[in-house]
C-alpha positions as CSV (number, residue, x, y, z in Angstrom):
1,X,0.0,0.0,0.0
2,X,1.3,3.6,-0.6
3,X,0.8,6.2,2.2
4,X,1.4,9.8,1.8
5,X,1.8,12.7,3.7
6,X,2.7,12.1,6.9
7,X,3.3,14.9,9.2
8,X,2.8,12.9,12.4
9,X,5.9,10.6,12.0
10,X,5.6,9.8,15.8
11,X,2.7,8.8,15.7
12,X,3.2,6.9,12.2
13,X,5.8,4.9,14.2
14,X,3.7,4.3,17.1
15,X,1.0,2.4,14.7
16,X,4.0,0.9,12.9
17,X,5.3,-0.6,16.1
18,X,1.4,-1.2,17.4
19,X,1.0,-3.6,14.3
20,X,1.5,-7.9,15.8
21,X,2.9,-8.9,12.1
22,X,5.9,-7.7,10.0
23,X,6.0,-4.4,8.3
24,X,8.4,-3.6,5.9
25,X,9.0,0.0,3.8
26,X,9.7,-0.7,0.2
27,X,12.7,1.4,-1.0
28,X,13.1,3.2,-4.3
29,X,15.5,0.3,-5.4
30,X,13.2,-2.7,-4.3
31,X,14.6,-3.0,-1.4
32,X,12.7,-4.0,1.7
33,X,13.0,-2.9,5.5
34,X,11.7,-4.1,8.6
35,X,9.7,-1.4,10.1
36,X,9.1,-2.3,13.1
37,X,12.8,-2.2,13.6
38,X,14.2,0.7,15.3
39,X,17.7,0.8,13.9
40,X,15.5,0.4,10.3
41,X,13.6,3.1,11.4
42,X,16.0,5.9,11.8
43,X,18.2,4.2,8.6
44,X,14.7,5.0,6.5
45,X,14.0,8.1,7.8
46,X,17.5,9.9,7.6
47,X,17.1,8.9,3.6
48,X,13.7,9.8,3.2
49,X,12.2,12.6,6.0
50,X,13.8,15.5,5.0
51,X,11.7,18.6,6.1
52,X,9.4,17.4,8.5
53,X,6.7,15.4,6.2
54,X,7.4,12.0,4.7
55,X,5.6,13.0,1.0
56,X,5.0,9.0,-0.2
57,X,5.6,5.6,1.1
58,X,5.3,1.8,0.0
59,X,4.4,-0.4,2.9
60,X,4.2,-4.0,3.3
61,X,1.7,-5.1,6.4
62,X,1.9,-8.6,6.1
63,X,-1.3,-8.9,9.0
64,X,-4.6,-7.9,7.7
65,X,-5.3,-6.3,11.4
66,X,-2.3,-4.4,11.2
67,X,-3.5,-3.1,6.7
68,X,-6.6,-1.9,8.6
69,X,-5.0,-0.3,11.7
70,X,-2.8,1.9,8.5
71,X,-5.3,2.8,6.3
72,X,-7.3,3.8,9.6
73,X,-4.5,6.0,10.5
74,X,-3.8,7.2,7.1
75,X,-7.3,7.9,6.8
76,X,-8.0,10.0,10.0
77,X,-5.5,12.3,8.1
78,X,-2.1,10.6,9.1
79,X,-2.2,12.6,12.8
């Protein structure tokens, strides 16, 4: 699933590491990283957040709980 425009990426992370199954952020190269890793979290974010708002990502929830705990997030406006 692509999500977009985060500006809440504490909160983003606190559903990320809310989620029981894998979640992984697909890079520009196809690469894929565990999200729900802390080391991967900070790794992604140096490359990607860059002015306080993450514009687009590709996510992996491999738990169809944890797809609809996202998309609720993403769609009470990502905050």
């Amino acid at each position: 699933m692509k999500v977009q425009n985060i500006t809440d990426v504490d909160g983003f992370f606190k559903v990320i590491d809310s989620c029981k199954g894998r979640v992984e952020l697909v890079t520009g190269e196809g690469d894929r990283l565990n999200l729900k890793s802390k080391l991967s979290q900070y790794v992604s974010m140096a490359n990607i957040f860059s002015n306080g708002e993450i514009p687009e990502l590709e996510i992996i929830a491999y738990e169809p709980e944890d797809t609809e705990k996202l998309i609720r997030y993403m769609i009470n406006g990502g905050r």
